[in-house]
N, C-alpha and C positions, 0 to 999 in steps of 0.2 A: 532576568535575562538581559545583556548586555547588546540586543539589534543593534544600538547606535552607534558601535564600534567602524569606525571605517578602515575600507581594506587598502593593505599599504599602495595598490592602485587602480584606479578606476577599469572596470572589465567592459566592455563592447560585445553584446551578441548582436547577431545579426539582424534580429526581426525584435529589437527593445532600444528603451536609451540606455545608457550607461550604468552599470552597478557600481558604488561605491562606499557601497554600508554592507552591512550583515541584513539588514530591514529589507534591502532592495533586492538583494539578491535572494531572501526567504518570498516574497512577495513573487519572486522571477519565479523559482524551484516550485512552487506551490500551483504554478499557471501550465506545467507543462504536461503536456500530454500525457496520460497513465502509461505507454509503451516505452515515452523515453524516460519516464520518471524511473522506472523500472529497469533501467540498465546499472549494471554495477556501478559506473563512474558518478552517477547520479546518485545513489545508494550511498557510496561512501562519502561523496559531497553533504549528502543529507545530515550525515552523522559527525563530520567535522565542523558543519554550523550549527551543530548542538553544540558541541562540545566547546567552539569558542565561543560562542552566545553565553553560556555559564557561566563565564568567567571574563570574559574580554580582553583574555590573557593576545597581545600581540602574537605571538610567537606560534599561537592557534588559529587566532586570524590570518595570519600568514599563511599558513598551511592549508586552512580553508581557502582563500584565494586558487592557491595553486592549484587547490582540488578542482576548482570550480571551473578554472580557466580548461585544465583538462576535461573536464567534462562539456564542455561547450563546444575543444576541438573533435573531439570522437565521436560527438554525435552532429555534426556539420552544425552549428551555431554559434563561433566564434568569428565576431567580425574581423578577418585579417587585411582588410583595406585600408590600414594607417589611422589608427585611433591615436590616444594619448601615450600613451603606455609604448607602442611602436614607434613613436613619431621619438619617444625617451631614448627606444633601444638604437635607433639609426642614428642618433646625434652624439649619442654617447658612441658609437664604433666609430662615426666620421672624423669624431674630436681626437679620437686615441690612431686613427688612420695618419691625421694629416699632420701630427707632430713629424717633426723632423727627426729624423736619426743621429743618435748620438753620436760624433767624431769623434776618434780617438787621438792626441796629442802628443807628439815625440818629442 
């Protein structure tokens, strides 16, 4: 099994530090409570870090990520007070905001 794989980016819940492997975040999935482990989004989470753990195919890890992050918002455990990942997504709109607009030339 491939844990050591890291996910394309670091995930923030609210009551951990950071997830940034498949390891850390089976170590997180593994700690939660049998009520939220038991909701679907956690369910399917479960099963897409099987399935990229197997293989360490990216494109599974990926998928897993997004699972995970989904599953952290739905069940209120995603930290959205400006982690890495956040801090990626605001700078990357600011940078494409404050371009100037293209002129056009007669």
């Amino acid at each position: 099994m491939a844990y050591s794989a890291r996910l394309p980016n670091s995930i923030t819940p609210k009551d951990s530090e950071p997830i940034s492997t498949l390891a850390k975040a089976r170590a997180y999935m593994l700690a939660l409570p049998a009520e939220v482990a038991a909701q679907s989004a956690w369910q399917t989470a479960a099963r897409l870090l099987m399935e990229a753990a197997e293989t360490g195919d990216p494109v599974k890890v990926g998928a897993f990520a997004r699972q995970l992050e989904r599953a952290l918002f739905v069940s209120y455990r995603l930290d959205l007070s400006g982690g890495s990942a956040a801090k990626a997504r605001r700078s990357s709109s600011r940078s494409t905001a404050s371009r100037p607009a293209a002129t056009k030339s007669s």
